[in-house]
Backbone as numpy.savetxt, mean C-alpha at the origin, in Angstrom:
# Nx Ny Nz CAx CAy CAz Cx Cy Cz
70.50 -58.08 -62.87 71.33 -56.93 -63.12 71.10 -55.83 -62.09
70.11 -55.58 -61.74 69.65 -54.57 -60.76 70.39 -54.97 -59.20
70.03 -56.69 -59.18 70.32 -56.55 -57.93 71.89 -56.14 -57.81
72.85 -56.76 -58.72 74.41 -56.92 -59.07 74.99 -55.08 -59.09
73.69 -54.38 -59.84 74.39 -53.22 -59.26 74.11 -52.51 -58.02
73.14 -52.97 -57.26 72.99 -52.50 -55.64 73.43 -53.00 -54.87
74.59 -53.68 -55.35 74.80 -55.25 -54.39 76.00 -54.56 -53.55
76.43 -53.34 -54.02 78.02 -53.00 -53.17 77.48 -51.83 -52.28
75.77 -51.06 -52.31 75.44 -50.17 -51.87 75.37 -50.81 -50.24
75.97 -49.83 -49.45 75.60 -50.37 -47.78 75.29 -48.81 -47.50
74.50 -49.01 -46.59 73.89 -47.95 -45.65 74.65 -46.99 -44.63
74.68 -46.10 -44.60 75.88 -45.13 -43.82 75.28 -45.21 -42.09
76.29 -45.01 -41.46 75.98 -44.83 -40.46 74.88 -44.66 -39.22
74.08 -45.24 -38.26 73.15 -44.64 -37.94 71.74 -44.99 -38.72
71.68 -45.12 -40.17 70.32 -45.04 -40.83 69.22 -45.99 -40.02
69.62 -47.03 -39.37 68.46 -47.85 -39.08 67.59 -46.94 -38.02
68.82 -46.38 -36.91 68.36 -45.10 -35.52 67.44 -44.54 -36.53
67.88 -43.77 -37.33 66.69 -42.68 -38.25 66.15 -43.00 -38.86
65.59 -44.76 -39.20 64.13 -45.44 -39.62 63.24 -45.01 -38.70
63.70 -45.67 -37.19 63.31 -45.88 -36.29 62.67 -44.82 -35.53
62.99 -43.49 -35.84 62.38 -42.16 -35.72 61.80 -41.79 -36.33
62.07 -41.65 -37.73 61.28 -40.96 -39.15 60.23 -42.19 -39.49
59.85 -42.75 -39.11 58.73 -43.85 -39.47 57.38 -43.67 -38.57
57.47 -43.10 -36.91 56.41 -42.99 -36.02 56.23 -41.88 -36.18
56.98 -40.52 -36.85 56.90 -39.27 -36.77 55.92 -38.93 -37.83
56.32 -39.99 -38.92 55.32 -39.53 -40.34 53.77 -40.46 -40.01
53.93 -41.14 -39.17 52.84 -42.28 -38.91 51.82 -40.90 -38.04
52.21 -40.33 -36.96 51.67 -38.96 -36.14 50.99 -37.84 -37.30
51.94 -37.23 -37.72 51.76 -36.45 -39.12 50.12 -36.73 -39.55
50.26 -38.02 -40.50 49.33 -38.39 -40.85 47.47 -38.19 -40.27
48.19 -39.12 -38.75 47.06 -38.77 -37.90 46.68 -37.36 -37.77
47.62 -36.46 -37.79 46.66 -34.91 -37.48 46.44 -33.90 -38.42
46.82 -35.10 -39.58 46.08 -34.67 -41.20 44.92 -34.51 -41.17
44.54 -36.32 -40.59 43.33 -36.31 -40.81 41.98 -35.95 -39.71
43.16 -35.95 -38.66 42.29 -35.38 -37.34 41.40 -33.99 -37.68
41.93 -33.11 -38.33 42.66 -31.50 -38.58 41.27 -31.87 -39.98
40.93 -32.76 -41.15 40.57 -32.76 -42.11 38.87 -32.95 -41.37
38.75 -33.98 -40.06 37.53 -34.13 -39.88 37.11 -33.06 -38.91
37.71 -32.20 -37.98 37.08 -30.79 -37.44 36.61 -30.29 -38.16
37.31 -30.21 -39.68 37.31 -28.76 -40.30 35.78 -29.51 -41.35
35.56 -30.47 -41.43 34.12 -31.09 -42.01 33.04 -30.82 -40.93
33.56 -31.22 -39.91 32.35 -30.99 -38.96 32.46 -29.53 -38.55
33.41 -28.52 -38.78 32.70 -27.17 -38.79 31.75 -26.74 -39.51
32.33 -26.90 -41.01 31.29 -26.83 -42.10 30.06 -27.12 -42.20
29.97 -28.26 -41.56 28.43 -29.28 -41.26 27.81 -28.21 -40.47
28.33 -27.34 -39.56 27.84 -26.92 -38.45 27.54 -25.43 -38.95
28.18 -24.81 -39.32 28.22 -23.74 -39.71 27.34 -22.83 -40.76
27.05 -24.16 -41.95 26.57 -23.88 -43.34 24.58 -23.75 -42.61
23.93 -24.44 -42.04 22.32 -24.73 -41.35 22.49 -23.47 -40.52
23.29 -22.84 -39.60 23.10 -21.88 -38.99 23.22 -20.91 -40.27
24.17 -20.66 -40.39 24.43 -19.48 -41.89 23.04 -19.29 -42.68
22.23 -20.95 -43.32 21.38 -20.60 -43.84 20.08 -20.53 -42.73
20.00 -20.40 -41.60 18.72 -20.24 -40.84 18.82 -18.58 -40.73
20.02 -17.52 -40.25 20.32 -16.57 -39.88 19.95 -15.50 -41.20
19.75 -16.24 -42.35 19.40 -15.23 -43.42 18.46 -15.56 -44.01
17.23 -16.28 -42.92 16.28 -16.65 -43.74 15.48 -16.01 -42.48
16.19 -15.36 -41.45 15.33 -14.88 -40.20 14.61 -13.42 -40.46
14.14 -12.75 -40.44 13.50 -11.39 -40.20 13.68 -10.74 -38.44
13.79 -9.63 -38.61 13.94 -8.75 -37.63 15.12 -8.30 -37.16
14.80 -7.50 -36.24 15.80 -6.93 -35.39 16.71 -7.44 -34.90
16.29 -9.08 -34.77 16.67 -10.15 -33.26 18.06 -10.70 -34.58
18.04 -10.82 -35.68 18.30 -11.11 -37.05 19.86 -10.42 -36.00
21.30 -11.54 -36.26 22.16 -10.69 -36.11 22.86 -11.80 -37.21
23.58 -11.67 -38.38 24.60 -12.69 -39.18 25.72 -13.01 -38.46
26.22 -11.97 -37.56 27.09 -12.12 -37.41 27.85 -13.34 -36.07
26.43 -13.55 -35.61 26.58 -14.39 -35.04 27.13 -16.37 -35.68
27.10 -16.24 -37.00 27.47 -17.50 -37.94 28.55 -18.01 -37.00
28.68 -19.22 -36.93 30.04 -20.17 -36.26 29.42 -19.98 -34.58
28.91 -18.99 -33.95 28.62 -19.25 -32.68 27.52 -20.08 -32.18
27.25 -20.93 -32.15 26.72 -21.86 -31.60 25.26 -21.68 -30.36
26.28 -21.19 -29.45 25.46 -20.96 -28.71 24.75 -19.88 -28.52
25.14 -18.95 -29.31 24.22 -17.38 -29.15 23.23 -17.84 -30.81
23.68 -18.53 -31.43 22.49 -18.66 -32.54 21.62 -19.37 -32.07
21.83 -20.45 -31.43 20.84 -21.22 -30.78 19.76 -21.08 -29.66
20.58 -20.18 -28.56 20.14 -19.79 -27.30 19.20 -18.42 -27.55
19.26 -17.50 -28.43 18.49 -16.22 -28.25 17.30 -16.33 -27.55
16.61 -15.37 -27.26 15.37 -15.15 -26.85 14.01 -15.17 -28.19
14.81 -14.25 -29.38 13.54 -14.19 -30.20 13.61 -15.45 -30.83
14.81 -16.28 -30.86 14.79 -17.56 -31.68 14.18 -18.34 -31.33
14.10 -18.56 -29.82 13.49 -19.84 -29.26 11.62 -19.48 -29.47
11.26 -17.92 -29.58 9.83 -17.86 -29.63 9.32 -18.42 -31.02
10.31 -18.26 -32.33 10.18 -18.48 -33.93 9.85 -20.18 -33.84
10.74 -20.71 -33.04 10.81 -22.19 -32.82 9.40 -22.18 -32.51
9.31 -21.89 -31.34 8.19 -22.78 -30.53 6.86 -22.38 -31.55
6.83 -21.00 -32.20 5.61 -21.03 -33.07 5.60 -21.68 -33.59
6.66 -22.48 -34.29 6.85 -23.03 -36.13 6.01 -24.61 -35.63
6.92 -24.96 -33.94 6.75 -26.54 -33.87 4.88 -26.65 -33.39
4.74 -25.45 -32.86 3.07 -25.60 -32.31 2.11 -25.57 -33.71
2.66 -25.03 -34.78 1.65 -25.08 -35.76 0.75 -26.61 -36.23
-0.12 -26.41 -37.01 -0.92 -27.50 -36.74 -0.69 -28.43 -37.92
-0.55 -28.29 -38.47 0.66 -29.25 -40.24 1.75 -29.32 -39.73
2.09 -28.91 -38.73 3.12 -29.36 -38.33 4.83 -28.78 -38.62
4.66 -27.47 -39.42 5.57 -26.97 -40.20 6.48 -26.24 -39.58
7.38 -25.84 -39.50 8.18 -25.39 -39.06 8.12 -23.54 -39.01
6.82 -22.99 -39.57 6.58 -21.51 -39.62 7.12 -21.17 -40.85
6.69 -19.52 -41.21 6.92 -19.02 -42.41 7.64 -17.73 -41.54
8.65 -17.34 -42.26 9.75 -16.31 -41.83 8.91 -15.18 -41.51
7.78 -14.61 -42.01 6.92 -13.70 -41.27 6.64 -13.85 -39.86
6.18 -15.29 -39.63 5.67 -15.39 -38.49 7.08 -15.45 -37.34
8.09 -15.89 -37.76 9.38 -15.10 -36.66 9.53 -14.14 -36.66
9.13 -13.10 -37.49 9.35 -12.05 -37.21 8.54 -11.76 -36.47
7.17 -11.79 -36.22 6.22 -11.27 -35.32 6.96 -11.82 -33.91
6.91 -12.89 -33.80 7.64 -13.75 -32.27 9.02 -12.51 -32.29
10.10 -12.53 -33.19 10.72 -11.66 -32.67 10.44 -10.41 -31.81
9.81 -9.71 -32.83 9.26 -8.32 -32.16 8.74 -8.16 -31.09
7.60 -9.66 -30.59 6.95 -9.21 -29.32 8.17 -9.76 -28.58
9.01 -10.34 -28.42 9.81 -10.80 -27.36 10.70 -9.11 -27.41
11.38 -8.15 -28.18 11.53 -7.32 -28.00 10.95 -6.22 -26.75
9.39 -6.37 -27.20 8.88 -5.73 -26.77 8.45 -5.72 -25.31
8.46 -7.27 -25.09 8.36 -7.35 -23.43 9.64 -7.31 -22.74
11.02 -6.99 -23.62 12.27 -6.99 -23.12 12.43 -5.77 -22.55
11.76 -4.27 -23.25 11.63 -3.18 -23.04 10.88 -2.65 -22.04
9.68 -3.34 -22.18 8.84 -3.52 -20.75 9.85 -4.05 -19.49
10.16 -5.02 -19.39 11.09 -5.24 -18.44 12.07 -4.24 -17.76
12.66 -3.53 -18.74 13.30 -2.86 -19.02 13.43 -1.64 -18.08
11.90 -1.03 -18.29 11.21 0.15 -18.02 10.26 -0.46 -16.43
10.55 -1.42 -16.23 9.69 -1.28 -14.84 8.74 -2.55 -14.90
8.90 -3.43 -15.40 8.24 -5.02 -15.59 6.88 -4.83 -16.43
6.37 -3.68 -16.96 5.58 -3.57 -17.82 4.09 -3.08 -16.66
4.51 -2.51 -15.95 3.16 -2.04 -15.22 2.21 -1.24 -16.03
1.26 -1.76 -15.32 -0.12 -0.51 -16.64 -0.65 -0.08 -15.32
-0.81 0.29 -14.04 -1.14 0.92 -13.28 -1.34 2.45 -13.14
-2.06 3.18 -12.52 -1.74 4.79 -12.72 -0.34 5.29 -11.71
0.11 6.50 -12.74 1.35 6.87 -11.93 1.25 7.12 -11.04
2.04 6.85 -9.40 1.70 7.35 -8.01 1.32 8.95 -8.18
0.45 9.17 -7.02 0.43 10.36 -6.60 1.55 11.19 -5.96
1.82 12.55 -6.00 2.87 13.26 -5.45 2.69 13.12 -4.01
4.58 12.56 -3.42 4.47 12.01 -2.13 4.41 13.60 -1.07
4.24 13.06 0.73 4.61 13.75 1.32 5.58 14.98 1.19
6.68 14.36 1.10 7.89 14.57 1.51 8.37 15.70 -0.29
7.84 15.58 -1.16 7.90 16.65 -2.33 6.83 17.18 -2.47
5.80 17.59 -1.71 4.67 18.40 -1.41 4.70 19.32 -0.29
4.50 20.35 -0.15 4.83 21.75 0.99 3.51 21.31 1.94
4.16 21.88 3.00 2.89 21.08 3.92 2.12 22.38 3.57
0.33 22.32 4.46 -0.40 23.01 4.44 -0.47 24.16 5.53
-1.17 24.68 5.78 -0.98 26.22 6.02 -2.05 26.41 7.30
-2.26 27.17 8.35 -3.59 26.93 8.68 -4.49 27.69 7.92
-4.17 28.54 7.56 -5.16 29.33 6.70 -6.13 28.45 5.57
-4.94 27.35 4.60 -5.75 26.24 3.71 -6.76 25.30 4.35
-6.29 25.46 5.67 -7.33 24.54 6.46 -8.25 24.81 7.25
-8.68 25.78 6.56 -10.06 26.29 6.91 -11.31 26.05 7.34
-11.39 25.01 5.80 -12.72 24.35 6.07 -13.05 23.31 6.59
-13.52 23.52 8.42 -13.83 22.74 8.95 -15.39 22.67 9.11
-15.59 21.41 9.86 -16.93 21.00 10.21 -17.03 20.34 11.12
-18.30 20.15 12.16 -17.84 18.89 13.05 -19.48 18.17 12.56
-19.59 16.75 13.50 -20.93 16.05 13.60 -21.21 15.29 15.11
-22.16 14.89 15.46 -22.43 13.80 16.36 -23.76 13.44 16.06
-23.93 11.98 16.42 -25.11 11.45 16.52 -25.23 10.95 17.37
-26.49 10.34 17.59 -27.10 9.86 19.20 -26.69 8.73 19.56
-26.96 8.89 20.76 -26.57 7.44 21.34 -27.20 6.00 20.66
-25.97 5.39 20.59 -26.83 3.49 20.37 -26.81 3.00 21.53
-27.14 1.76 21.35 -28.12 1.03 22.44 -27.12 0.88 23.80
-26.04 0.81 23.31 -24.86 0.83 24.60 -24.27 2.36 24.95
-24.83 2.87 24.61 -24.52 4.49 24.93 -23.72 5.15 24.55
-22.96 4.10 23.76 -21.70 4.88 22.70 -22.22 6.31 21.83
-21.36 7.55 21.38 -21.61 8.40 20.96 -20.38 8.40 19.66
-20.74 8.57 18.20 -20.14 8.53 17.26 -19.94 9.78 16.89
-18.98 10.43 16.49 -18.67 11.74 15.75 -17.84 11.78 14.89
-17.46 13.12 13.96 -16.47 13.47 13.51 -15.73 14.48 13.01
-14.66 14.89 12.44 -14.27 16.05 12.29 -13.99 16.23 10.74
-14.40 17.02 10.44 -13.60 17.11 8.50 -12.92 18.25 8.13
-12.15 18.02 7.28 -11.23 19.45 7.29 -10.86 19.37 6.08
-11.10 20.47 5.38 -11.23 20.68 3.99 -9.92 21.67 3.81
-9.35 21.47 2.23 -8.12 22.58 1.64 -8.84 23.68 0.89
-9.11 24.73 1.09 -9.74 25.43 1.05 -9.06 26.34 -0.03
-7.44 26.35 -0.13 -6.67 26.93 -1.73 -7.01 25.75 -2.80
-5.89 26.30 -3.75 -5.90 26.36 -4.92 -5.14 25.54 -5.45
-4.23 25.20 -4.41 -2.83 23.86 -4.66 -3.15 22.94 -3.82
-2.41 21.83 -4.11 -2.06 20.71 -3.07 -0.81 21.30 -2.26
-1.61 20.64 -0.79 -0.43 20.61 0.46 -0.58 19.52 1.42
0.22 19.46 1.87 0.66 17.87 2.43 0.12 18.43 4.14
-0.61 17.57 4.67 -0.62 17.34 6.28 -0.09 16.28 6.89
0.76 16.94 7.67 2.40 16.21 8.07 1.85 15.48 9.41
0.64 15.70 9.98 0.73 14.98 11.34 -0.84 14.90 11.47
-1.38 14.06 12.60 -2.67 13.76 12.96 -3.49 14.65 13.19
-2.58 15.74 14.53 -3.13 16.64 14.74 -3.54 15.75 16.13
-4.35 16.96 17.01 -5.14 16.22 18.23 -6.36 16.93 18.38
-6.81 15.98 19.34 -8.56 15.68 19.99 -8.64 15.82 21.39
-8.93 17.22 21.33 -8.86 17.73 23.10 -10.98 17.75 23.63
-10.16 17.36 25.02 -12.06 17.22 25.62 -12.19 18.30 26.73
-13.21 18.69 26.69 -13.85 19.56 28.10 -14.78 19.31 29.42
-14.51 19.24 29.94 -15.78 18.61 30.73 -16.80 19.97 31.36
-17.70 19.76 31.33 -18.87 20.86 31.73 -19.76 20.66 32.06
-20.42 21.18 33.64 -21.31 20.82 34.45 -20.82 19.80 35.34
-21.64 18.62 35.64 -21.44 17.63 36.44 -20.31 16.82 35.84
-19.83 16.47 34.67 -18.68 15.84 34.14 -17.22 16.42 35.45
-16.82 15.13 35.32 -15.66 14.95 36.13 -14.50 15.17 35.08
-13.44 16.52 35.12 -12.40 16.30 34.34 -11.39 14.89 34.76
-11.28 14.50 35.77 -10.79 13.42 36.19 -10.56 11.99 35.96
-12.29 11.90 35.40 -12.89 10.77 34.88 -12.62 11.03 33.25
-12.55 11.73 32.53 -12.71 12.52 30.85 -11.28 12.02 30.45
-11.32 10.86 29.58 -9.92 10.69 28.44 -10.40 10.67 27.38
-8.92 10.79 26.69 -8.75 10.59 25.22 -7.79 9.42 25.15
-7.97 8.77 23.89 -6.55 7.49 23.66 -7.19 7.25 21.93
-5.87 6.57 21.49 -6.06 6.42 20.32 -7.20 5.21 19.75
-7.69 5.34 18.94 -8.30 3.94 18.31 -7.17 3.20 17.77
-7.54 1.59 18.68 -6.51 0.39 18.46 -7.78 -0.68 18.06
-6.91 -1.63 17.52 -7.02 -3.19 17.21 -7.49 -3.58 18.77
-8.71 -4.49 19.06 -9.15 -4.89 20.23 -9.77 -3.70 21.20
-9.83 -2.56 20.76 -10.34 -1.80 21.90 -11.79 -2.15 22.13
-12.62 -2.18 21.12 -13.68 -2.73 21.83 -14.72 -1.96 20.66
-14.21 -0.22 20.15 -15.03 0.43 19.21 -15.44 -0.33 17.61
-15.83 -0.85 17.97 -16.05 -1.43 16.56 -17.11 -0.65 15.51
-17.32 0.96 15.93 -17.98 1.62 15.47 -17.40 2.40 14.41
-15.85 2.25 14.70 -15.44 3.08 14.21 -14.37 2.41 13.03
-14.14 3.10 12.21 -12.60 2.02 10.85 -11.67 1.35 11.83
-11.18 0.04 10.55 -10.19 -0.52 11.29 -9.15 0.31 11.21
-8.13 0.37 12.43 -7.18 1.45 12.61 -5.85 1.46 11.52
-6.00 0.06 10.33 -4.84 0.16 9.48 -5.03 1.34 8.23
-6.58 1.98 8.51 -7.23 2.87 7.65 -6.08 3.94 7.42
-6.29 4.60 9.06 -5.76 6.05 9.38 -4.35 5.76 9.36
-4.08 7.03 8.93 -2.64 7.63 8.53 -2.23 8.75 8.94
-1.15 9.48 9.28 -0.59 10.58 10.36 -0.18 11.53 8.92
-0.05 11.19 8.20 0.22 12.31 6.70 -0.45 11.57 5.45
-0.94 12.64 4.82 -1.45 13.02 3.75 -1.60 14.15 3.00
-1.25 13.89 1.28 -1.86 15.00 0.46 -3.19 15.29 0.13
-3.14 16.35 0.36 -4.90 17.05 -0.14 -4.54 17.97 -1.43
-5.26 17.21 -2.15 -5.75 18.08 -3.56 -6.73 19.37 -3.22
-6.82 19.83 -3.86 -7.51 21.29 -3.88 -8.86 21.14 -3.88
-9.53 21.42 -2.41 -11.50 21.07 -2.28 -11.03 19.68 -1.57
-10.25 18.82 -1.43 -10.43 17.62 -1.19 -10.16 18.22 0.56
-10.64 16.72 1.11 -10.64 16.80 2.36 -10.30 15.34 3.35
-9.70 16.29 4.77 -9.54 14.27 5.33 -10.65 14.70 6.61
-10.80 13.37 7.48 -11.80 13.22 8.38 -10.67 12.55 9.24
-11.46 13.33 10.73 -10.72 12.15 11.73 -12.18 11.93 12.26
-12.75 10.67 12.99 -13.34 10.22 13.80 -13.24 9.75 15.21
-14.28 9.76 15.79 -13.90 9.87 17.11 -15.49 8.67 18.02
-15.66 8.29 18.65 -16.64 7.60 19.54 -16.07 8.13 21.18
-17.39 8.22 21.55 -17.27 8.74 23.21 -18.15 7.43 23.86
-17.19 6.94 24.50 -17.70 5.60 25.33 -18.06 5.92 26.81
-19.14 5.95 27.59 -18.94 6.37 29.23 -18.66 4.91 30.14
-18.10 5.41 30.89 -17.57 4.64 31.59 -18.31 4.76 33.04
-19.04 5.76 33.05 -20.47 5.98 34.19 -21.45 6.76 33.83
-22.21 6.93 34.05 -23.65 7.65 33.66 -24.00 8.84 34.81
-23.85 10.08 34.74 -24.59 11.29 35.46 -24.98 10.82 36.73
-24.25 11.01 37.97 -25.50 10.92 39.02 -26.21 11.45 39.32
-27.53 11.10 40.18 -28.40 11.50 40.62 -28.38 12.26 42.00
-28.59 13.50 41.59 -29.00 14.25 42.58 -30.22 14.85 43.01
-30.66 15.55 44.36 -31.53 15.98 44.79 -32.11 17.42 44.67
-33.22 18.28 44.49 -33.14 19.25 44.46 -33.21 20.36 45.99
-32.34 20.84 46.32 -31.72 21.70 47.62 -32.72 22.44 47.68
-34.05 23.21 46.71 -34.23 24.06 47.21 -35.67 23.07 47.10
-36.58 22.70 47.99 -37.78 22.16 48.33 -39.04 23.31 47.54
-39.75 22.72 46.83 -41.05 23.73 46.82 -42.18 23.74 47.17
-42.87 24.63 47.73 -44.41 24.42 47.99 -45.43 23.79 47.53
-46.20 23.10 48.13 -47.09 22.60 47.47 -48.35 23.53 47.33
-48.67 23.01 45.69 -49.57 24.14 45.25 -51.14 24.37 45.93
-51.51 23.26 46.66 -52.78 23.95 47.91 -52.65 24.11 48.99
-52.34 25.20 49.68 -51.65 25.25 50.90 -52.76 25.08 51.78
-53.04 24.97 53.30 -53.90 24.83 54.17 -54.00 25.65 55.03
-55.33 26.29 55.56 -55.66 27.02 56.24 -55.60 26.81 57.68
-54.72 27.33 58.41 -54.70 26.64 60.04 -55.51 27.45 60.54
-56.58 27.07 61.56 -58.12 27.95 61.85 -57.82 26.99 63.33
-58.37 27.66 64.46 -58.81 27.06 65.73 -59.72 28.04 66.67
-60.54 27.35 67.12 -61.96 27.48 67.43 -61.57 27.81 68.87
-62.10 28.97 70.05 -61.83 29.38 71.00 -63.28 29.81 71.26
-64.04 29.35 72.57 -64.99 30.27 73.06 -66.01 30.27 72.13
-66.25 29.47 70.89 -67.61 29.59 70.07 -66.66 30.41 69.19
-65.78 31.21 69.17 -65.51 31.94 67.97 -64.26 31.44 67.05
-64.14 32.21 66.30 -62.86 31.54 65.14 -62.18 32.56 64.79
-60.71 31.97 65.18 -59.72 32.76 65.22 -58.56 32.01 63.98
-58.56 33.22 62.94 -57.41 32.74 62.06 -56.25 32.81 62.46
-55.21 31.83 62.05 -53.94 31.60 62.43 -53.09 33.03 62.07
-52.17 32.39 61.68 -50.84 33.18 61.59 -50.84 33.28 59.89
-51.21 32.33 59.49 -51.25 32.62 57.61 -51.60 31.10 57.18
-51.09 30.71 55.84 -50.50 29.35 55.09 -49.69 28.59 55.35
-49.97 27.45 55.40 -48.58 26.82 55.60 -48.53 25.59 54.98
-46.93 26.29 53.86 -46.91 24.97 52.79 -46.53 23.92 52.86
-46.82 23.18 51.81 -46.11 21.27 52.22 -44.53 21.51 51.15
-43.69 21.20 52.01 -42.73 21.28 50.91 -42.76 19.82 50.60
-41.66 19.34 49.28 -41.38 18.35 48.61 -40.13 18.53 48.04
-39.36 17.45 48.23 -38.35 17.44 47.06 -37.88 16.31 45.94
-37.44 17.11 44.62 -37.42 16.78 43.97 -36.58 15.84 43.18
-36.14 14.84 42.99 -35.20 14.09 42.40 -34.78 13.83 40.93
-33.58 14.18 40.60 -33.11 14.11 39.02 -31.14 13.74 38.48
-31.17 13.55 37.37 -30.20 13.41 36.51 -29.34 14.92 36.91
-27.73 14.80 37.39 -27.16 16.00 36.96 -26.67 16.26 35.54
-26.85 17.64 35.35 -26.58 18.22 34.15 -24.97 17.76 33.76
-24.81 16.79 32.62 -22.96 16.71 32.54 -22.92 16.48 30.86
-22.11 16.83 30.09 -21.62 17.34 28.67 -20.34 17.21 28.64
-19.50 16.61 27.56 -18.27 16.64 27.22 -18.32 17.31 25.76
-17.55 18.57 25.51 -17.32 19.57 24.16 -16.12 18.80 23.98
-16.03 17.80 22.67 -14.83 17.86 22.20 -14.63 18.47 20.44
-12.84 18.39 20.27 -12.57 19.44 19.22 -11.39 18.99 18.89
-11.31 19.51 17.56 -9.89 18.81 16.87 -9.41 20.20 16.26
-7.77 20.00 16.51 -7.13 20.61 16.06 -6.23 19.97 15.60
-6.23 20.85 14.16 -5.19 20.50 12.74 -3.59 19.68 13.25
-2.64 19.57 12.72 -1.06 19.46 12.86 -0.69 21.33 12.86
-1.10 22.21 12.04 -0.74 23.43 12.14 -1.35 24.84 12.74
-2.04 24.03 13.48 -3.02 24.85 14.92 -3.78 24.80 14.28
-5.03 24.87 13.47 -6.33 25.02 13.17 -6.70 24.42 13.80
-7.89 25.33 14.49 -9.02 24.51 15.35 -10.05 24.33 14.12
-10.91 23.09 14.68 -11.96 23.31 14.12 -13.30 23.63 15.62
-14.43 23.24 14.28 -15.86 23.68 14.68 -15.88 22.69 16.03
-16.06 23.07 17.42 -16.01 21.96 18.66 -17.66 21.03 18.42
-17.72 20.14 19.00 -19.04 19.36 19.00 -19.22 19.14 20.33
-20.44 19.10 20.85 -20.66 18.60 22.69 -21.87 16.90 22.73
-21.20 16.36 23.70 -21.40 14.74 23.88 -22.52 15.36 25.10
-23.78 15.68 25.23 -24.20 15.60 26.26 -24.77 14.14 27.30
-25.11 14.50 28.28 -25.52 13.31 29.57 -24.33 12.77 29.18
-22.85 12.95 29.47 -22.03 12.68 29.87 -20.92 12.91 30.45
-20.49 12.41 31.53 -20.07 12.96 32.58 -18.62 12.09 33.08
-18.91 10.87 32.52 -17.45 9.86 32.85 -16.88 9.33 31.49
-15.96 9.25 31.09 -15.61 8.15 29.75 -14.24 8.39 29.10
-14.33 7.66 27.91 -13.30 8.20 27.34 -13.55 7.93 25.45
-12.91 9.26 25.13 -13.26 9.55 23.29 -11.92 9.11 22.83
-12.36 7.56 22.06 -11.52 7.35 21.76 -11.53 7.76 19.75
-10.35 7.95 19.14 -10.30 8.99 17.86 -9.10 8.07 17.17
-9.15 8.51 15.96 -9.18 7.71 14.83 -7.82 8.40 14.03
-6.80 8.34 13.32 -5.82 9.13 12.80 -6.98 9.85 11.30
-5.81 9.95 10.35 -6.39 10.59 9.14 -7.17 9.69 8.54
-8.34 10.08 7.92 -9.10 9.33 6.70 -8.98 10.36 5.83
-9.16 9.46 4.52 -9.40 10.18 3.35 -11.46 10.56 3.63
-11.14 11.74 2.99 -12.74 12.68 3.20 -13.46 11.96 1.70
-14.67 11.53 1.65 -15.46 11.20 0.79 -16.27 12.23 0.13
């Protein structure tokens, strides 16, 4: 009976074309039902372990709002320190939410350090040149000089010190210089000055990466320059011009006729005398702002050259 009454039904126009469409279209459909059904599981999967790690965290580092992001829940800085405590523990446990919080905080804290200058604990520089007023000659008052004796190669060591004699710090902007004199037998000709270098030969004196052409002086504090006088000849020897008598003179007497007739007088033996000429080099330092100081003298020397040292710090 069923079939007898469907038996006159025929299909209109076209219907098989619109099987033939409406059959792969609902077949697609389907697929991004379920495509669409398994993202949205594997969000959940993903979502719900972060959600519950993010409110089981302590601290600052603690943001919720990070839930669904992946990579900022995972990647942080204080997170990865909570981790690495939990996995280093010795049971093996994964940590107690206190102890991320501590890992949080110090990772904070060296972030701030960073922050501020990589976390130096050093003392703060001293006030430079260049925001310090230079000094005065008047502050640089207190001078002094020294020398000591010759060593075995005849070198002569000295030095100069120069004290701030106010109440503030002031900056000395330059070396200053080391002028020489020559006196007596010293040859100005022969008499230099040059700086102390690397290889010169003074090894009496600091290595030259010491000295410095500026410096601040605190108040009482003081810098030194040094100096060595090397000769390059030794005093010659001269004669003495004026001959002297010798101290028993002799009686010239001659005999005439049985009698004795004294001469004309004494007559002395001269001699002369042989010695070292007198030769001295006075040298002296003056400040960057004309202060002289106290001069010092290099005696028995007569040829060379003083070689000098930039700024030291004064001890």
């Amino acid at each position: 009976m069923l079939q007898q009454a469907v038996q006159e039904i025929e299909p209109r126009d076209g219907t098989l074309e619109h099987l033939r469409r409406a059959v792969p279209a609902r077949r697609a459909r389907k697929r991004h039902a379920v495509v669409g059904m398994a993202a949205a599981a594997l969000f959940i999967c993903t979502a719900i372990p972060a959600f519950v790690h993010v409110s089981n965290s302590a601290g600052s580092a603690a943001d919720p709002s990070t839930v669904g992001n992946a990579s900022q829940a995972q990647g942080g800085a204080a997170q990865d320190k909570g981790h690495s405590s939990g996995s280093d523990a010795p049971d093996g446990s994964g940590g107690s939410a206190k102890e991320n919080g501590k890992g949080s905080g110090k990772g904070k804290s060296e972030q701030d350090e960073g922050a501020t200058g990589g976390g130096a604990t050093g003392p703060a520089p001293s006030a430079s040149v260049a925001s310090t007023r230079a000094c005065t000659s008047a502050e640089l008052g207190g001078t002094s000089a020294s020398v000591a004796s010759p060593d075995s190669s005849g070198t002569v060591y000295g030095s100069f010190r120069v004290t701030n004699v106010s109440g503030t710090s002031c900056a000395v902007t330059g070396a200053g210089t080391v002028g020489v004199t020559a006196q007596g037998a010293a040859d100005p000709s022969k008499v230099f000055v040059a700086d102390h270098v690397a290889g010169d030969g003074v090894t009496g004196l600091p290595d030259p990466s010491l000295s410095v052409t500026q410096m601040v002086l605190q108040p009482g504090a003081a810098y030194v320059v040094k100096f060595a006088w090397v000769p390059s000849e030794t005093c010659p020897t001269v004669s003495d011009p004026s001959p002297s008598p010798d101290p028993s003179p002799t009686d010239n007497t001659a005999s005439a006729g049985g009698t004795t007739t004294e001469g004309s007088g004494t007559a002395p033996q001269l001699v002369t005398a042989d010695g070292v000429a007198d030769g001295s080099v006075v040298v002296s330092h003056t400040t960057a702002v004309g202060a002289p100081s106290i001069p010092t003298t290099v005696t028995d020397a007569c040829a060379g050259t003083v070689y000098r040292t930039g700024l030291l710090e004064g001890s």
